[in-house]
C-alpha positions as CSV (number, residue, x, y, z in Angstrom):
1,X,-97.8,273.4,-61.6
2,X,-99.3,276.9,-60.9
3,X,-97.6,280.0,-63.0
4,X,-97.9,283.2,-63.6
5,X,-100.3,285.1,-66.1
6,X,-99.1,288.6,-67.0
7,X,-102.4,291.3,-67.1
8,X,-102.7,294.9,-67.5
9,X,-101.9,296.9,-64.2
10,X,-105.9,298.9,-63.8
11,X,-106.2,302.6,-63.9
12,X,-104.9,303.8,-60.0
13,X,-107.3,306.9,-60.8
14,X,-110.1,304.6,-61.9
15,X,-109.4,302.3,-58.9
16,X,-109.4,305.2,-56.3
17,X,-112.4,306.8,-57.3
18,X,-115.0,303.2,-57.6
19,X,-113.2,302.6,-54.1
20,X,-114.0,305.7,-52.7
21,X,-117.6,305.7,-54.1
22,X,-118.1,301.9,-52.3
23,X,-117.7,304.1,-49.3
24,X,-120.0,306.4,-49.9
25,X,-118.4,309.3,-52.1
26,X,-119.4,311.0,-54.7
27,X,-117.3,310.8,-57.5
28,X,-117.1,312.0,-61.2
29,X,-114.7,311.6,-63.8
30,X,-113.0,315.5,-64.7
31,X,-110.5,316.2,-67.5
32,X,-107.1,314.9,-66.3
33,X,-108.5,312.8,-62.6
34,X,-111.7,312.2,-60.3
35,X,-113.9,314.9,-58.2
36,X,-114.5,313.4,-55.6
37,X,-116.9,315.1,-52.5
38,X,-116.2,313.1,-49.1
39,X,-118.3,312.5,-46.0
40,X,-116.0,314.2,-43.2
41,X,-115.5,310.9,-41.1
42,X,-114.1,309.7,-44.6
43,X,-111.9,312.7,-45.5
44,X,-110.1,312.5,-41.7
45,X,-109.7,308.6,-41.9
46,X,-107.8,309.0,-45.3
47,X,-106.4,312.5,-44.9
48,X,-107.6,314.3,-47.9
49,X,-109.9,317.3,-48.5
50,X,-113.6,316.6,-48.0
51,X,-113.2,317.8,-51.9
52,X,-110.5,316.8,-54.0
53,X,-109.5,316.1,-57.8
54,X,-107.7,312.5,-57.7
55,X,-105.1,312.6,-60.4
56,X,-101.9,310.5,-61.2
57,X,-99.7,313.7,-61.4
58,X,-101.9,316.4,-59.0
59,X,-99.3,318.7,-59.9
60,X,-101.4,321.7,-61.2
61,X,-103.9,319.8,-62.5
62,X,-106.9,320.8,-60.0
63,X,-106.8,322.6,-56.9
64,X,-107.0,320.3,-53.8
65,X,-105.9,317.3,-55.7
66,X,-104.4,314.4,-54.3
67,X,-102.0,312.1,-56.2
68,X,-103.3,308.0,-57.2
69,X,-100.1,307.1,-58.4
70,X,-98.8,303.7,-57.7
71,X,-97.5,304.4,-54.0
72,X,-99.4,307.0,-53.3
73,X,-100.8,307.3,-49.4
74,X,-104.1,307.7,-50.5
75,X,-104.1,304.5,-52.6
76,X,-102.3,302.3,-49.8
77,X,-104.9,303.3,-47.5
78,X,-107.6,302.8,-49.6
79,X,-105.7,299.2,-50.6
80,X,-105.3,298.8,-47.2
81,X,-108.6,299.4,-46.4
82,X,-110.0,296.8,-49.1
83,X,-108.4,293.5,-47.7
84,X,-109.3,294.6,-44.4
85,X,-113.0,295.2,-44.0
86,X,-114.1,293.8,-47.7
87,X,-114.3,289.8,-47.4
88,X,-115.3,289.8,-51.2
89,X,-115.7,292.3,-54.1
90,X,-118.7,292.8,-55.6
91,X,-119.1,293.6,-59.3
92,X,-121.5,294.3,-61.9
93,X,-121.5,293.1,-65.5
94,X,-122.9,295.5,-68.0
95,X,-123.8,291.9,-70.5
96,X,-127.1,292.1,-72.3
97,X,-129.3,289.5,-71.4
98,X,-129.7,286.7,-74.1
99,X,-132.9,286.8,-76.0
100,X,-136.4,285.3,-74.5
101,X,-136.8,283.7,-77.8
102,X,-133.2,282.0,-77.2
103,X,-133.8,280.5,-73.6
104,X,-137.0,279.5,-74.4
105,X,-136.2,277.5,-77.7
106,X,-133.2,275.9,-75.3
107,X,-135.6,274.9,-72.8
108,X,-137.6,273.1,-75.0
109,X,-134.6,270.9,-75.6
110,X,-134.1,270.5,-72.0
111,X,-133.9,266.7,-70.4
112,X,-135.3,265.8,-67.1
113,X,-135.1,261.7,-67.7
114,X,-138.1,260.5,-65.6
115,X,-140.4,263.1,-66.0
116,X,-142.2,265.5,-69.1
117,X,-142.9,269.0,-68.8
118,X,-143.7,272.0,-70.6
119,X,-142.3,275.5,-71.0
120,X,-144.4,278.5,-69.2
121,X,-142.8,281.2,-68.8
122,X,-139.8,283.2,-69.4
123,X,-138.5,286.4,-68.8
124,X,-135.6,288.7,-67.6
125,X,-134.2,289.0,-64.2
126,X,-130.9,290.4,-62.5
127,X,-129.3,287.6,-60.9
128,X,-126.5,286.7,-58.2
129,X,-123.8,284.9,-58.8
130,X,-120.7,283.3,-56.2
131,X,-117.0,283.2,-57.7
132,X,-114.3,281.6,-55.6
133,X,-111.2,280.8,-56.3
134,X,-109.1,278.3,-54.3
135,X,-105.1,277.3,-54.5
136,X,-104.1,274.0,-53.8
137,X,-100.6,272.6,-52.7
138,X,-99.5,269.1,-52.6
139,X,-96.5,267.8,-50.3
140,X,-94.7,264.8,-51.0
141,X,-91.1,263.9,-52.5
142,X,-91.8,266.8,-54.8
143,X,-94.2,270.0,-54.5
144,X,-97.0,270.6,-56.8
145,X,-99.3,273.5,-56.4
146,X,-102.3,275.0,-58.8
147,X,-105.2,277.7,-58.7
148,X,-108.9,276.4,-59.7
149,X,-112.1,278.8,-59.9
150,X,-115.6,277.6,-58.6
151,X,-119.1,279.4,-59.8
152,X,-122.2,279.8,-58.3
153,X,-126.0,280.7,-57.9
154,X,-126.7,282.9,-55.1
155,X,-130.0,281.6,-54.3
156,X,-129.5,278.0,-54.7
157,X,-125.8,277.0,-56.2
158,X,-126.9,276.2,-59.4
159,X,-123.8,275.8,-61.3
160,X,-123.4,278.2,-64.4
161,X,-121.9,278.4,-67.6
162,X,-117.8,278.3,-67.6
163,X,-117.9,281.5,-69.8
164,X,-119.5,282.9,-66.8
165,X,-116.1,282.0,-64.6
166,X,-114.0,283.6,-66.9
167,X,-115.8,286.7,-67.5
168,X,-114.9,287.6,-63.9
169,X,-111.1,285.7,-64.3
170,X,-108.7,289.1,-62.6
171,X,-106.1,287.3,-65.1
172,X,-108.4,288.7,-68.2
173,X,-107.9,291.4,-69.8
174,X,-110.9,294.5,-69.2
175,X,-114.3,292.7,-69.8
176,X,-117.1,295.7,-68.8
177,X,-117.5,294.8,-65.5
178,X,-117.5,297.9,-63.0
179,X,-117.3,297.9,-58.7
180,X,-120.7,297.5,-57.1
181,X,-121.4,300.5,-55.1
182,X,-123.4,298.6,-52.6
183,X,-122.7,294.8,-52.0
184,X,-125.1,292.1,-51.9
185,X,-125.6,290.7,-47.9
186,X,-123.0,287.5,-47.3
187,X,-123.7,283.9,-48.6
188,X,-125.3,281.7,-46.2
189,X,-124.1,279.1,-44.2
190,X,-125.6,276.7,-46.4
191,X,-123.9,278.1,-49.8
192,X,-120.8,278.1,-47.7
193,X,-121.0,274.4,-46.9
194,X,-121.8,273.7,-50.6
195,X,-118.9,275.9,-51.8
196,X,-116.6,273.9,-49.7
197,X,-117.9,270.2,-50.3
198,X,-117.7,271.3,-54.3
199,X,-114.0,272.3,-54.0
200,X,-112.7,269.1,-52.1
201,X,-114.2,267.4,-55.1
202,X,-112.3,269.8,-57.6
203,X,-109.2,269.6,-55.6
204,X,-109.7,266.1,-55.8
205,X,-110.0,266.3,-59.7
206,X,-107.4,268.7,-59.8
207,X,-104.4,266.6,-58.1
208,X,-105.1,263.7,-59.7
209,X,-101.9,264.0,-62.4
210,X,-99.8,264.5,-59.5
211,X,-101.3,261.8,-57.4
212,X,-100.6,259.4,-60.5
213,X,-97.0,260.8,-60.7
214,X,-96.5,260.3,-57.6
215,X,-97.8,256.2,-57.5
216,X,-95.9,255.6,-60.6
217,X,-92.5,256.9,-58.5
218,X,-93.8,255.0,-55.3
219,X,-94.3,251.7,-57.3
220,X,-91.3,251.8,-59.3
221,X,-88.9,252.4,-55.9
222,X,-91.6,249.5,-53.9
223,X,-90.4,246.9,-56.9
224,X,-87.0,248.0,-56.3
225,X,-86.8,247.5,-53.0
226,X,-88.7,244.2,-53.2
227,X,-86.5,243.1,-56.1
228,X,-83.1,243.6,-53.6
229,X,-84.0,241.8,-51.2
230,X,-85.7,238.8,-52.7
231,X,-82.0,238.7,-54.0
232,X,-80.5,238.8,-50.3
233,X,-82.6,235.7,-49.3
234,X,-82.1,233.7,-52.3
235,X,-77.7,234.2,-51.5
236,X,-79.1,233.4,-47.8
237,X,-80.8,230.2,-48.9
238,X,-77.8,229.2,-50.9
239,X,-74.6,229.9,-48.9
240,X,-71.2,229.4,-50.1
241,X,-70.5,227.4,-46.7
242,X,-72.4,225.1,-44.8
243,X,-74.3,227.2,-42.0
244,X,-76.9,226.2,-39.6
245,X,-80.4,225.9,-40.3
246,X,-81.0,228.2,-37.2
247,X,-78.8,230.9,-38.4
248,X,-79.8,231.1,-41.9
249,X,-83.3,231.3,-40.5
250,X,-82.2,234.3,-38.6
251,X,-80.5,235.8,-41.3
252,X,-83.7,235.6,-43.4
253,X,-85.9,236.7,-40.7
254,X,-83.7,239.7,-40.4
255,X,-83.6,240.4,-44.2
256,X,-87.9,240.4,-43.7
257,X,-87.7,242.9,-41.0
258,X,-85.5,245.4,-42.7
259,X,-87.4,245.4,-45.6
260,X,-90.6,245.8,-44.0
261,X,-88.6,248.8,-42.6
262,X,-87.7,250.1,-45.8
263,X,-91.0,249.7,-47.6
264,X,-92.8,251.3,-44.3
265,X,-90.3,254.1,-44.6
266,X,-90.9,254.5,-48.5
267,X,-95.0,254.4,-47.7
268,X,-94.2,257.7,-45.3
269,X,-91.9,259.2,-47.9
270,X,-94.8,259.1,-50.5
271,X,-97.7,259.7,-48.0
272,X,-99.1,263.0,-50.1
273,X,-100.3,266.3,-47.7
274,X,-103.0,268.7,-49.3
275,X,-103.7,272.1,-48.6
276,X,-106.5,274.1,-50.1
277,X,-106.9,277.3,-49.4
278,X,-109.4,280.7,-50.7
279,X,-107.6,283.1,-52.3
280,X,-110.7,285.5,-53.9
281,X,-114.1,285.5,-53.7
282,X,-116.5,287.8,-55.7
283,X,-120.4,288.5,-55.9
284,X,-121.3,289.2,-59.6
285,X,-124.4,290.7,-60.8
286,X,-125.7,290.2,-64.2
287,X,-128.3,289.7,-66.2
288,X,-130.1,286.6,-67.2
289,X,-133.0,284.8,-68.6
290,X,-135.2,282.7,-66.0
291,X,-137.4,279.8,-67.6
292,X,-139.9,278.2,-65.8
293,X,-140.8,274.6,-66.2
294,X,-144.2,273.0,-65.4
295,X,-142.9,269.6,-64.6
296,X,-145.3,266.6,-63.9
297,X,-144.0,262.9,-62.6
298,X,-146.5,260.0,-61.9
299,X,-149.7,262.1,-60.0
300,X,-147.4,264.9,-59.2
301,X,-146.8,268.5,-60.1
302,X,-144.6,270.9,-59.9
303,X,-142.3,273.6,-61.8
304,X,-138.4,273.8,-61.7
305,X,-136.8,276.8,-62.4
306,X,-134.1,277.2,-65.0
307,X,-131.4,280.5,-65.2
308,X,-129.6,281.5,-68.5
309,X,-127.1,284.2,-67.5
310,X,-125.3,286.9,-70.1
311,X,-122.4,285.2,-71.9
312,X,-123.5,282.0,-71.4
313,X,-124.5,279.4,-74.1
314,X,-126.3,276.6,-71.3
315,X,-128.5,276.8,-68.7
316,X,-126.8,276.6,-65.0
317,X,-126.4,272.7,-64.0
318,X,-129.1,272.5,-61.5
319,X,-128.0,271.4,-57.8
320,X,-128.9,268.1,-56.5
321,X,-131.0,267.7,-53.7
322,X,-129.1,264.9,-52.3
323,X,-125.9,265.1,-52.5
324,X,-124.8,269.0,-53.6
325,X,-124.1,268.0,-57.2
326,X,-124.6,269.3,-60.3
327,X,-126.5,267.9,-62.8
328,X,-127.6,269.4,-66.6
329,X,-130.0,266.1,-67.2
330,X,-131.5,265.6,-63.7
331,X,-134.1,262.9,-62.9
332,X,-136.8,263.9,-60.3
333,X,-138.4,262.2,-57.4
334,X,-142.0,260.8,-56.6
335,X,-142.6,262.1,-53.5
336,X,-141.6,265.9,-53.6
337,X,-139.8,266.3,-57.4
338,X,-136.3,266.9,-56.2
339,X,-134.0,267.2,-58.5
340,X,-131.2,264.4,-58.4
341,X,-128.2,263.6,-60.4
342,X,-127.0,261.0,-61.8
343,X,-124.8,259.6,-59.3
344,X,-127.4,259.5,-56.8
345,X,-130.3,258.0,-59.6
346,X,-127.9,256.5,-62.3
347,X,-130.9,254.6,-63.7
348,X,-134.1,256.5,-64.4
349,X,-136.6,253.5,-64.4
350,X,-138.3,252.9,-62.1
351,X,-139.6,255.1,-58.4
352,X,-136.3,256.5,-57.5
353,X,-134.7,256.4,-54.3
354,X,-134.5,259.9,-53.1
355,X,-131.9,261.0,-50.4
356,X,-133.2,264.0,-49.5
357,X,-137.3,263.3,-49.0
């Protein structure tokens, strides 16, 4: 069952003034509130000054200021403004890399289980990361509902560390991360797709205690209901009274039908409905360390790349090529080294049959 998580309520100040620099303000943090200097279009659409001091109590604070306080206009508009025209929020961790000398001693520990390579280089990047969080809800005799977050790469769904997932969790407490002034350009199609064929799997995961609930109640009332009547047609078979073949076959005919009835009924009463449904998405930039293998299978060559973000103690699980997967010891195939997990090559003798060639 989902529940609450209690959390700090953010600065309204702090939350006016990154909002009002996404939009192309300038804005600097005074004594007591926020200058802020707004294009014109801005300053009519809101109704504020095209310069302003934001301040929870603008009560002579500043001249020109505008009140932030929790029910402010200015912060419902701006609110209001966010979950209209903002399909995700994009932040910014301010996480050191983790040393070169780290990712590359990891890497050398790496497994790819059909094929040997060697470590060439390594270095610093900034990198892009997906965070999406979905809420399920399950139907049935009862109601169950949770939340689930899903991570990943922006440039090929790799899947990263968990640490990463929580360091942008809105039920933390402040962990450094500040609003991206400019946002990075939507997710493909094709990250889309493999965000959605990775949460039917989690959902999957996720309702499993309720789906076993659920059987255990649905078996228990099946025997039941089997129990009963196998007790009507044994009285049937041995009546009290002399009857006549014909109508005790009736009567134990009819005693059949109704509880094919009753068990078709109970199949409908436990026939489970799932929703899943986005709740949050957010594009995180962050630093990281990116590895690059020289990998060589049979007479072929190649190099697979491998990303170790800020916070994180693993590499990302690398995306299979066939089936969208993760993998953190993939295999790799003949023809054009694609990486492959282990449902699609559980065995790694051998010339592996590759989905995706």
């Amino acid at each position: 069952m989902s529940f609450a998580v209690p959390r700090e309520i953010p600065d309204p100040v702090a939350f006016a003034g990154d909002a009002l620099a996404a939009q192309g303000a300038l804005v600097e943090p005074l004594d007591g509130g926020w200058l802020a200097v707004l294009t014109p279009t801005l300053a009519s659409d809101l109704g504020v000054p095209e310069t302003c001091t934001l301040a929870t109590d603008p009560d002579g604070v500043h001249e020109n200021a505008v009140s932030c306080a929790i029910g402010s206009p200015l912060l419902d508009r701006l609110a209001g403004s966010a979950r209209a025209s903002v399909p995700f929020a994009s932040l910014a961790s301010a996480a050191s890399a983790p040393r070169i000398g780290q990712a590359r001693s990891l890497a050398e520990r790496f497994a790819i289980r059909n094929a040997v390579f060697d470590v060439a280089e390594a270095g610093p990047v900034d990198t892009l990361y997906w965070v999406a969080w979905f809420t399920w809800r399950a139907d049935v005799d009862d109601r169950y509902d949770g939340i689930f977050g899903l991570a990943l790469r922006g440039d090929d769904g790799s899947e990263p560390d968990s640490a990463l997932s929580v360091l942008v969790d809105p039920t933390q407490p402040a962990n450094g991360l500040t609003l991206g002034l400019f946002g990075p350009p939507p997710p493909s199609q094709a990250l889309l797709d493999l965000l959605a064929r990775r949460a039917m799997v989690a959902a999957r995961a996720a309702i499993g205690p309720a789906c076993a609930a659920v059987a255990r109640r649905h078996e228990r009332d099946h025997r039941r209901i089997e129990e009963y009547f196998a007790a009507l047609t044994r009285d049937a078979k041995a009546p009290r009274r002399r009857i006549e073949p014909s109508a005790m076959a009736d009567k134990i005919a009819h005693l059949a039908r109704e509880r094919d009835s009753k068990l078709h009924d109970l199949t409908e009463r436990y026939r489970m409905r799932v929703s899943l449904e986005p709740v949050a998405f957010v594009a995180l930039s962050i630093a990281a360390v990116r590895v690059e293998l020289r990998v060589r299978r049979r007479k072929r060559e190649g190099t697979l790349v491998l990303h170790l973000p800020a916070t994180a103690t693993t590499f990302d699980r690398l995306t299979c090529a066939a089936c969208g997967g993760t993998t953190a010891q993939p295999a790799v195939c003949d023809d054009a080294l694609h990486v492959l997990c282990q449902e699609c090559v559980p065995h790694a003798q051998g010339r592996p049959n590759c989905q995706a060639c």
